[in-house]
ROZADREN-252596 format. One record per residue: x, y, z of N, C-alpha, C in turn; residue in one letter; residue number from 1. Coordinates in pm, whole numbers, plus 50000, padded with zeros to 5 digits. Each point is the difference from the previous one (the first is absolute). Last residue first. Layout:
residues N
{n_px->X n_py->Y n_pz->Z ca_px->X ca_py->Y ca_pz->Z c_px->X c_py->Y c_pz->Z type->A seq->NUM}
...
end
This chain:
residues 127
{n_px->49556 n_py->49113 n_pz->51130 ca_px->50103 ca_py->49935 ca_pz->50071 c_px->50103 c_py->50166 c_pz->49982 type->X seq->127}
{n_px->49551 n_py->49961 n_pz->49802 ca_px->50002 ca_py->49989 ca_pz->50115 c_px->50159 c_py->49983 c_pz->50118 type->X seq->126}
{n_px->49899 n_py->49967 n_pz->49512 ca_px->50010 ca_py->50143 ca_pz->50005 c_px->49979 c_py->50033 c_pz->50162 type->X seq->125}
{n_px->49902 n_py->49600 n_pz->49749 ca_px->50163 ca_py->50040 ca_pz->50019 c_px->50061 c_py->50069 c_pz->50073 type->X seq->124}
{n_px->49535 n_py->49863 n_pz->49917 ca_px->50006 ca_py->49996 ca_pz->50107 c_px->50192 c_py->49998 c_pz->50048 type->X seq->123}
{n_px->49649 n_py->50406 n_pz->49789 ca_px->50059 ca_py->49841 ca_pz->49933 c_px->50038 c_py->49971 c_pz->50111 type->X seq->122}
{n_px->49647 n_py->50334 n_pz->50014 ca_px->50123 ca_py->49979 ca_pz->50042 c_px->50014 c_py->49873 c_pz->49916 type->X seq->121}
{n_px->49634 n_py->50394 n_pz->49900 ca_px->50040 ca_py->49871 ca_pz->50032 c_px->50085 c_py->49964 c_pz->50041 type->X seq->120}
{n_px->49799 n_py->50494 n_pz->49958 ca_px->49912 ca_py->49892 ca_pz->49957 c_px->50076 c_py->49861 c_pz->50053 type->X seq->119}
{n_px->50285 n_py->50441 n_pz->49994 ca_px->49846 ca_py->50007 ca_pz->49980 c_px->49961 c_py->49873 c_pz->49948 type->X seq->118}
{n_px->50473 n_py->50206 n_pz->50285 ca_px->49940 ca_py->49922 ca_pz->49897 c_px->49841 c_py->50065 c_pz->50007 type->X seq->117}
{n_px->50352 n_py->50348 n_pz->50120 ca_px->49924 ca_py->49918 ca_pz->50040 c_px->49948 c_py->49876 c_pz->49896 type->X seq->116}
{n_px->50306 n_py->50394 n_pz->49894 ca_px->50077 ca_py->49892 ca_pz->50062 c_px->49870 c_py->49901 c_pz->50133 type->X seq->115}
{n_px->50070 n_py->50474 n_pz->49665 ca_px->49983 ca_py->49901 ca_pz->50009 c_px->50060 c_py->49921 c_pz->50090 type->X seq->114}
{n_px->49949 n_py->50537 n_pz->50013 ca_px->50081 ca_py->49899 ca_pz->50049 c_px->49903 c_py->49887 c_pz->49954 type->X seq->113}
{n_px->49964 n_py->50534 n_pz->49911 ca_px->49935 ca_py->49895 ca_pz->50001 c_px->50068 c_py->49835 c_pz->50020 type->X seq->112}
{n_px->50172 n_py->50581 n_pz->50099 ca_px->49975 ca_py->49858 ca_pz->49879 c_px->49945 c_py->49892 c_pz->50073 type->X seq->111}
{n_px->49989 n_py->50510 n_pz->50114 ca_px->49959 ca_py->49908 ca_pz->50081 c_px->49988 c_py->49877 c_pz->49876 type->X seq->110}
{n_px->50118 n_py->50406 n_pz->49842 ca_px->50033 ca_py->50024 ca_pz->50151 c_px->49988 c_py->49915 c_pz->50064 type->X seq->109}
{n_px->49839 n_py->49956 n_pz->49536 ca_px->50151 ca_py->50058 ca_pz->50019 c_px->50070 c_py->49996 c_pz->50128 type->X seq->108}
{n_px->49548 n_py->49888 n_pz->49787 ca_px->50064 ca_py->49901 ca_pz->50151 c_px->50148 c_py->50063 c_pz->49990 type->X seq->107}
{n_px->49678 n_py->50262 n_pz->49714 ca_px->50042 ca_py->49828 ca_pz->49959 c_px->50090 c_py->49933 c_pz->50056 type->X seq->106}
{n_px->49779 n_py->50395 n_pz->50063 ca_px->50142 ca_py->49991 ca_pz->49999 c_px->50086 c_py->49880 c_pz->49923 type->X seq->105}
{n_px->49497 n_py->50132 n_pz->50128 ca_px->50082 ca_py->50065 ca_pz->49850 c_px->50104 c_py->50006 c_pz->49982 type->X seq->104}
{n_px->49810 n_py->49796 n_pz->50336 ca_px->49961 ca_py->49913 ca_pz->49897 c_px->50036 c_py->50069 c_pz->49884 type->X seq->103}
{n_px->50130 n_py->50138 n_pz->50409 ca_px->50062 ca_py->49940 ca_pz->49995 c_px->49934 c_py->49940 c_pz->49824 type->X seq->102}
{n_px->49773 n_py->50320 n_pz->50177 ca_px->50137 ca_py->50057 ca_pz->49982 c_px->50099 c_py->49862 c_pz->49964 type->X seq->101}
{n_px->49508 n_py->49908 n_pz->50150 ca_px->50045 ca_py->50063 ca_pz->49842 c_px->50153 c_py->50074 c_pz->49977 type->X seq->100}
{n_px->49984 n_py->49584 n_pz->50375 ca_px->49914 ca_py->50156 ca_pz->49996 c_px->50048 c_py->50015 c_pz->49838 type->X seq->99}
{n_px->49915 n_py->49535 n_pz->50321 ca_px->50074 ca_py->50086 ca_pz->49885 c_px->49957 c_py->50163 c_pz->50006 type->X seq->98}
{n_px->49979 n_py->49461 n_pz->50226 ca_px->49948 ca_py->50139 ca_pz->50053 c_px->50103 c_py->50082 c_pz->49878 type->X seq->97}
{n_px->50022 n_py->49515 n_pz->50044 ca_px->49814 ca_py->49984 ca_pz->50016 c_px->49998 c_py->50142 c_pz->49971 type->X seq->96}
{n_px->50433 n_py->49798 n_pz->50037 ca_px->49976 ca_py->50101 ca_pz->49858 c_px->49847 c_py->50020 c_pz->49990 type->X seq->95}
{n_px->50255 n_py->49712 n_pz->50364 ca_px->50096 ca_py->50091 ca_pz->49973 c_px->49934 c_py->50115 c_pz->49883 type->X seq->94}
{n_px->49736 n_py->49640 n_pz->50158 ca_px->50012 ca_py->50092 ca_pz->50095 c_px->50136 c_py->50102 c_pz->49949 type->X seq->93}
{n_px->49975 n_py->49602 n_pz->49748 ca_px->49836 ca_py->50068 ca_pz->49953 c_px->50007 c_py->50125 c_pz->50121 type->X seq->92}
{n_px->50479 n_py->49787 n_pz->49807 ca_px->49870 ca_py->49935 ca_pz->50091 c_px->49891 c_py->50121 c_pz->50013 type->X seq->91}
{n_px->50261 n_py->49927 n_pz->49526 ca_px->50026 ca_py->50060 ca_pz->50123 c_px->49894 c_py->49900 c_pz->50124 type->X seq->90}
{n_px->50155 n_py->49722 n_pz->49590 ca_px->49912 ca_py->50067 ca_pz->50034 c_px->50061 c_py->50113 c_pz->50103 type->X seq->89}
{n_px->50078 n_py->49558 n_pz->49610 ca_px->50091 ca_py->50114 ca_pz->50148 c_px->49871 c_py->50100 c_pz->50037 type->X seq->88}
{n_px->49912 n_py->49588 n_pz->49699 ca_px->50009 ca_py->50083 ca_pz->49995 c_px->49998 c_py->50031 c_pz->50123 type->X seq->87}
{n_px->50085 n_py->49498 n_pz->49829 ca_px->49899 ca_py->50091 ca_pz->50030 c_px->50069 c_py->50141 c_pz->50011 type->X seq->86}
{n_px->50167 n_py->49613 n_pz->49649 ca_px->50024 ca_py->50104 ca_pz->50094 c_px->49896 c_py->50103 c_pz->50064 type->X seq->85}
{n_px->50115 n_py->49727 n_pz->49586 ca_px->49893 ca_py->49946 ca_pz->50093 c_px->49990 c_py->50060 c_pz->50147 type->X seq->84}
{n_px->50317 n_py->50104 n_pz->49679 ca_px->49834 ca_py->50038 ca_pz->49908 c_px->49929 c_py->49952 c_pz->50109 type->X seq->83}
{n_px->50438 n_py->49946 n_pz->50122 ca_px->49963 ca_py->50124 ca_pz->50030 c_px->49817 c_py->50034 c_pz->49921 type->X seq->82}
{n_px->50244 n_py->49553 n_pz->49923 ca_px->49985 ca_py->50035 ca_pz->50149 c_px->49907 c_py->50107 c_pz->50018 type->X seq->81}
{n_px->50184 n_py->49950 n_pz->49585 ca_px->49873 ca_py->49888 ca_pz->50053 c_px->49972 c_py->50058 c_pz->50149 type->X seq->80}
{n_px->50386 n_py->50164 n_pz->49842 ca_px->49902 ca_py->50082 ca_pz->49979 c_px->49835 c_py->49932 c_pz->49999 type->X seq->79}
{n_px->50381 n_py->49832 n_pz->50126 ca_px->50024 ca_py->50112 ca_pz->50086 c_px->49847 c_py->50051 c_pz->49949 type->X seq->78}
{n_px->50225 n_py->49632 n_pz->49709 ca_px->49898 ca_py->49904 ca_pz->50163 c_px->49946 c_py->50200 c_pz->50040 type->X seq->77}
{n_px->50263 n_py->50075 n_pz->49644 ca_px->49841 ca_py->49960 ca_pz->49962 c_px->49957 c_py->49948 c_pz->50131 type->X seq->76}
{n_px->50421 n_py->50090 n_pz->50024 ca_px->49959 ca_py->50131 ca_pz->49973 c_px->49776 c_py->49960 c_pz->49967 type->X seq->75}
{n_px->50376 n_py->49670 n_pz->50061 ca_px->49952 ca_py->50058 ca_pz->50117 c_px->49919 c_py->50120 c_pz->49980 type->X seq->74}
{n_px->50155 n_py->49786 n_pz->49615 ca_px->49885 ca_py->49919 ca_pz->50086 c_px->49972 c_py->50063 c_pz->50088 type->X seq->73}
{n_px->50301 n_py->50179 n_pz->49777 ca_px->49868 ca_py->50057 ca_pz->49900 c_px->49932 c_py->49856 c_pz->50078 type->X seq->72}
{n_px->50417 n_py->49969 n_pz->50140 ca_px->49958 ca_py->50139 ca_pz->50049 c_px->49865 c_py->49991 c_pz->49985 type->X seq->71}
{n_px->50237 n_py->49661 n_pz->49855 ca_px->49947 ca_py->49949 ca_pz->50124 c_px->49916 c_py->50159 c_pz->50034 type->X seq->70}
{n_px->50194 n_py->49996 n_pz->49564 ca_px->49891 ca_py->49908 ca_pz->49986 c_px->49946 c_py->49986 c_pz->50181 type->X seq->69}
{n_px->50464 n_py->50215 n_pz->49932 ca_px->49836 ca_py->50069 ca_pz->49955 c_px->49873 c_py->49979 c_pz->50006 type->X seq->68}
{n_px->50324 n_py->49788 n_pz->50340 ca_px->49982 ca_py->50054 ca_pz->49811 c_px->49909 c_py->50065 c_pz->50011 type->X seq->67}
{n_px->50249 n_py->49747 n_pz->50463 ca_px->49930 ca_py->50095 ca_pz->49925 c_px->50054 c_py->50056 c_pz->49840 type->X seq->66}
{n_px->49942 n_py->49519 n_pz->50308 ca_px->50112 ca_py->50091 ca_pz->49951 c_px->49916 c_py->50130 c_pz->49946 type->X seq->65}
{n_px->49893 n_py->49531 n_pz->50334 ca_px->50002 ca_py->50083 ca_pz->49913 c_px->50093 c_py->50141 c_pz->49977 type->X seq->64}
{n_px->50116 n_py->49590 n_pz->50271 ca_px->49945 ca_py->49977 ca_pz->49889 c_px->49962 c_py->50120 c_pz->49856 type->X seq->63}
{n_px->50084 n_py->49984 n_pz->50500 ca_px->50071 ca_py->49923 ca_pz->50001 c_px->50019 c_py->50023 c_pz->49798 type->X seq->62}
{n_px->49632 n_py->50221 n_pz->50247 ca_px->50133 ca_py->50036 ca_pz->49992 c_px->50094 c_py->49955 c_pz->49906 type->X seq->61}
{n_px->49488 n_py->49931 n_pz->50074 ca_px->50093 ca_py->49927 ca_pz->49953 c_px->50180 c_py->50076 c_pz->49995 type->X seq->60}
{n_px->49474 n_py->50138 n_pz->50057 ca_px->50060 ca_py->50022 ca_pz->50104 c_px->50120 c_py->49909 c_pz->50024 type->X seq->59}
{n_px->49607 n_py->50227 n_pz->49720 ca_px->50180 ca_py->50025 ca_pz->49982 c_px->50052 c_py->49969 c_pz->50060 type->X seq->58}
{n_px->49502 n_py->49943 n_pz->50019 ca_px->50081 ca_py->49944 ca_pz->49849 c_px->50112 c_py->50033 c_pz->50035 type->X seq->57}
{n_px->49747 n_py->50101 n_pz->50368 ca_px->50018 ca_py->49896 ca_pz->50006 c_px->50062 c_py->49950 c_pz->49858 type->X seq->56}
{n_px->49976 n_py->50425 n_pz->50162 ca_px->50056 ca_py->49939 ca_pz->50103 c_px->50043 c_py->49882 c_pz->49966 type->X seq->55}
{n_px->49716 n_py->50241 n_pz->49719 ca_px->50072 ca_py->50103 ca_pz->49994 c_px->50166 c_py->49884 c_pz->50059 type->X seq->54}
{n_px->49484 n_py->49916 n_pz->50039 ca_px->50067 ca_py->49960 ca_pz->49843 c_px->50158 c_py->50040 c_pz->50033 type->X seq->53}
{n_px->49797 n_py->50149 n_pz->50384 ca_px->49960 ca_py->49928 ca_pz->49986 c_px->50049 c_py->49919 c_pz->49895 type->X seq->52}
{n_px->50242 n_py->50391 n_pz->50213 ca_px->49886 ca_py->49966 ca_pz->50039 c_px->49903 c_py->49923 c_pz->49867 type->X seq->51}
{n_px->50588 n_py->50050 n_pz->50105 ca_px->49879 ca_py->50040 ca_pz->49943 c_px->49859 c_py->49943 c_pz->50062 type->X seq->50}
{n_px->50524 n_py->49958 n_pz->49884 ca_px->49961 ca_py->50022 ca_pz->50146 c_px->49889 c_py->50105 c_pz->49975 type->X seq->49}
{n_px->50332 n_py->49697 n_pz->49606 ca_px->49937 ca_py->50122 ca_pz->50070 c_px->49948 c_py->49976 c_pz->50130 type->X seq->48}
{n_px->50441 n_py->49847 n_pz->49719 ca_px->49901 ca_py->49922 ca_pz->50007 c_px->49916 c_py->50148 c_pz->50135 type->X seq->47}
{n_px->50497 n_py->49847 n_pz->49632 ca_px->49872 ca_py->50114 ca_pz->50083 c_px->49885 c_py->49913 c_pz->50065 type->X seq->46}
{n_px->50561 n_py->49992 n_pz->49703 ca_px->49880 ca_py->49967 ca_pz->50071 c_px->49913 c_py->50051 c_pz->50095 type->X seq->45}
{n_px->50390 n_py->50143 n_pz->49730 ca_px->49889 ca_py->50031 ca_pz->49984 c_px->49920 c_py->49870 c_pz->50012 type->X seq->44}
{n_px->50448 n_py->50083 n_pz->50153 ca_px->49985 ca_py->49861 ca_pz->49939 c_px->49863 c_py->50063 c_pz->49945 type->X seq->43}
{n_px->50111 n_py->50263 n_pz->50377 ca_px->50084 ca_py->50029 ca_pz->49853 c_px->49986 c_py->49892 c_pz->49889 type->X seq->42}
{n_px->49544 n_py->50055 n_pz->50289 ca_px->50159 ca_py->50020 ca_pz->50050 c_px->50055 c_py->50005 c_pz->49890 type->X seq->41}
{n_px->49462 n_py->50125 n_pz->50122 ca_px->50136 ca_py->49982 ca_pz->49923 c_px->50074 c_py->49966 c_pz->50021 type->X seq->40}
{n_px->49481 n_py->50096 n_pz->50145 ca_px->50109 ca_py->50013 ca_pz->50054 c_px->50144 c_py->49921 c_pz->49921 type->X seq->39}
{n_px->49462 n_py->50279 n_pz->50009 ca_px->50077 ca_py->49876 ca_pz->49935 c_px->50150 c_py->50021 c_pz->50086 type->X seq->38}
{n_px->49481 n_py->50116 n_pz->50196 ca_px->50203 ca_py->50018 ca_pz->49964 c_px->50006 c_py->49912 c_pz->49929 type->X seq->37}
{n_px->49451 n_py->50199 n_pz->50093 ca_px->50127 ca_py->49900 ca_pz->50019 c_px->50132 c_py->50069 c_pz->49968 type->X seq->36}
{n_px->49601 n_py->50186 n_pz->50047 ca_px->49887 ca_py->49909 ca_pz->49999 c_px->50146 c_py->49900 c_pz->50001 type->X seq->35}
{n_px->49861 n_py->50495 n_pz->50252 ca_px->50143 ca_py->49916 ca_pz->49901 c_px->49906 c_py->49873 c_pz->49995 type->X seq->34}
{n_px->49779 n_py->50461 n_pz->49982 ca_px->49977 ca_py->49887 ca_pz->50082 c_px->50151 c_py->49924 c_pz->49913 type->X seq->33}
{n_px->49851 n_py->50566 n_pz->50085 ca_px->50068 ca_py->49836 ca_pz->49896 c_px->50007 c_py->49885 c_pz->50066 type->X seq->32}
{n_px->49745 n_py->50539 n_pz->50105 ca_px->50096 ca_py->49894 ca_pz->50041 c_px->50002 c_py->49892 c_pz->49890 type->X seq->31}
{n_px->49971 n_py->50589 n_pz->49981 ca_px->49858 ca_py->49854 ca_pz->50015 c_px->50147 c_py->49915 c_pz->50045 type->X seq->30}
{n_px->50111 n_py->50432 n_pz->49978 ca_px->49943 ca_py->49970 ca_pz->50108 c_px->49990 c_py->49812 c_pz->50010 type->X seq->29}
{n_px->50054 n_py->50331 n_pz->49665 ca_px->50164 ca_py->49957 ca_pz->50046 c_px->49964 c_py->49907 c_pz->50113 type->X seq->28}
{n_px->49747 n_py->50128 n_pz->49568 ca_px->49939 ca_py->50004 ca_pz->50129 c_px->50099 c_py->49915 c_pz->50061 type->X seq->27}
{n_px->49958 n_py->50212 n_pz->49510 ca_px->50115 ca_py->50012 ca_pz->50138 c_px->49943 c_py->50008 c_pz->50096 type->X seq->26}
{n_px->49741 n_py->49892 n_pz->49609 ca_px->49964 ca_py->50086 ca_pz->50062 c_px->50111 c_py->50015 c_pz->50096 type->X seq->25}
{n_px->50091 n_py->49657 n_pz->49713 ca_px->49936 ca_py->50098 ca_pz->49897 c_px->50000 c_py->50148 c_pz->50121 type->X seq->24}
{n_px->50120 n_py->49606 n_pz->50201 ca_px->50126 ca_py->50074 ca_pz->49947 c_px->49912 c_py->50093 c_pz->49902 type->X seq->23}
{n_px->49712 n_py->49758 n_pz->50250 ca_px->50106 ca_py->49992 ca_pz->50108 c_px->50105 c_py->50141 c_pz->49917 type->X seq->22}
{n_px->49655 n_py->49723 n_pz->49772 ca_px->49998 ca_py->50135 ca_pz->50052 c_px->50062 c_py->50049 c_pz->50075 type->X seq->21}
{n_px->50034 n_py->49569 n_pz->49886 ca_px->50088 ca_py->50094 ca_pz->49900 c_px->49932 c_py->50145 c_pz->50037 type->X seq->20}
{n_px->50090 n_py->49654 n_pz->50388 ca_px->49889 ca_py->50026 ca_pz->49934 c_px->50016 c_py->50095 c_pz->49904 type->X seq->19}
{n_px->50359 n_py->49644 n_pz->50209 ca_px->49906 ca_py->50082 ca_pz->50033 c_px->49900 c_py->50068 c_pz->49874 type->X seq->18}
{n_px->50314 n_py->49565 n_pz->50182 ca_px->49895 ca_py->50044 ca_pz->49954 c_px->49947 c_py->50081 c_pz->50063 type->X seq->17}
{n_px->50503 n_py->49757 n_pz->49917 ca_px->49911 ca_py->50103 ca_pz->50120 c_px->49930 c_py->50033 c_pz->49922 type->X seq->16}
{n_px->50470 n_py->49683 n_pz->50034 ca_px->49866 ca_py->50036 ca_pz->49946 c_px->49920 c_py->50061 c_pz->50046 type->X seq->15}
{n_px->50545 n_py->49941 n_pz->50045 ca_px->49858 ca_py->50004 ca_pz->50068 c_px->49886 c_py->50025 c_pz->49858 type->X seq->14}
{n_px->50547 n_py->49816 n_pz->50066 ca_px->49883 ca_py->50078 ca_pz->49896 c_px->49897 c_py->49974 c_pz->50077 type->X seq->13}
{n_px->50584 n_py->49865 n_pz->50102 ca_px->49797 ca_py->50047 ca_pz->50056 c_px->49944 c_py->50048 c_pz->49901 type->X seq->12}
{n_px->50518 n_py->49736 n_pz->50070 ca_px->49891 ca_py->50138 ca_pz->49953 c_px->49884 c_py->49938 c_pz->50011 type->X seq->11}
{n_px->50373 n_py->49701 n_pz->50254 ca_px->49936 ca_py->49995 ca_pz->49901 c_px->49924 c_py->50180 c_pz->49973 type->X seq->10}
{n_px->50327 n_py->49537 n_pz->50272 ca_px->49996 ca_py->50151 ca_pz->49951 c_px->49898 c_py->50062 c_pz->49879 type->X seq->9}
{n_px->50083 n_py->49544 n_pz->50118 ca_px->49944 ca_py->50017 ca_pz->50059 c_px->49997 c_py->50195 c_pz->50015 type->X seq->8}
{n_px->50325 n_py->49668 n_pz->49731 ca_px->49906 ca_py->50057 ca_pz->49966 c_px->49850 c_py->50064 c_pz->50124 type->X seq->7}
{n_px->50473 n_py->49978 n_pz->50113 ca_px->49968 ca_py->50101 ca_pz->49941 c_px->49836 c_py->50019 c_pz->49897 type->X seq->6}
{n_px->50243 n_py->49609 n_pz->50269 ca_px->49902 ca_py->50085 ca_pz->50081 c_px->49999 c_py->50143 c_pz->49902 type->X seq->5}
{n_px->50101 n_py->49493 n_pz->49861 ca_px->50065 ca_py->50121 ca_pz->50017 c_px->49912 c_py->50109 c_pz->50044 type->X seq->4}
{n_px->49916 n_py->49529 n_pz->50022 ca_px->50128 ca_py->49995 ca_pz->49907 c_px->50050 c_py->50146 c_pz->49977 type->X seq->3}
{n_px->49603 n_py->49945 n_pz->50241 ca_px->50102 ca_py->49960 ca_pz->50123 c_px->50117 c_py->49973 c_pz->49888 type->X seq->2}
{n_px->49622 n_py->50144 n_pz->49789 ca_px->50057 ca_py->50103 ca_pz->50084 c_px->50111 c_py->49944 c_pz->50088 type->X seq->1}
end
């Protein structure tokens, strides 16, 4: 970068795990956890900004180049990640109280918001 500050310019690609029920049932509501960026400059070098695998394999700028071959890696680390991925949750006081109007509405009026963890924290996932 200090031989030419243009490569330090760079496109964004976010990653974001959400829940394929999310889009089957248009629940506009639920939330997406970003799990990373890849980040690009014109020289297609990249290197990501990610939570855990994600952060720590791409993080060679200098060096790595994006292909196909680098994609169909990141694309596989994302989805390692996401299989292992505890589950979004509403928080339990927001949805403890329902009425049959709503339950035949199928939350039409009142969508159902993910975005609580359930069960474990990583300790990435802290910072």
């Amino acid at each position: 970068m200090k031989e030419d500050p243009r490569r330090s310019y760079c496109g964004t690609i976010h990653i974001y795990n959400f829940l394929a029920d999310s889009f089957t049932y248009d629940r506009d509501a639920d939330l997406g956890y970003m799990i990373g960026r890849v980040f690009v400059n014109h020289e297609k070098h990249y290197f990501i900004e990610g939570k855990r695998e994600l952060g720590v394999l791409y993080n060679n700028f200098n060096t790595a180049e994006i292909t196909p071959e680098s994609v169909e890696k990141i694309i596989e680390s994302a989805i390692t990640y996401t299989t292992n991925f505890d589950l979004l949750t509403p928080p339990y006081d927001e949805v403890k109280l329902v009425s049959v109007a709503e339950m035949k509405s199928a939350f039409d009026r009142k969508p159902m918001v993910t975005g609580k963890r359930l069960g474990f924290r990583f300790q990435q996932d802290m910072d």
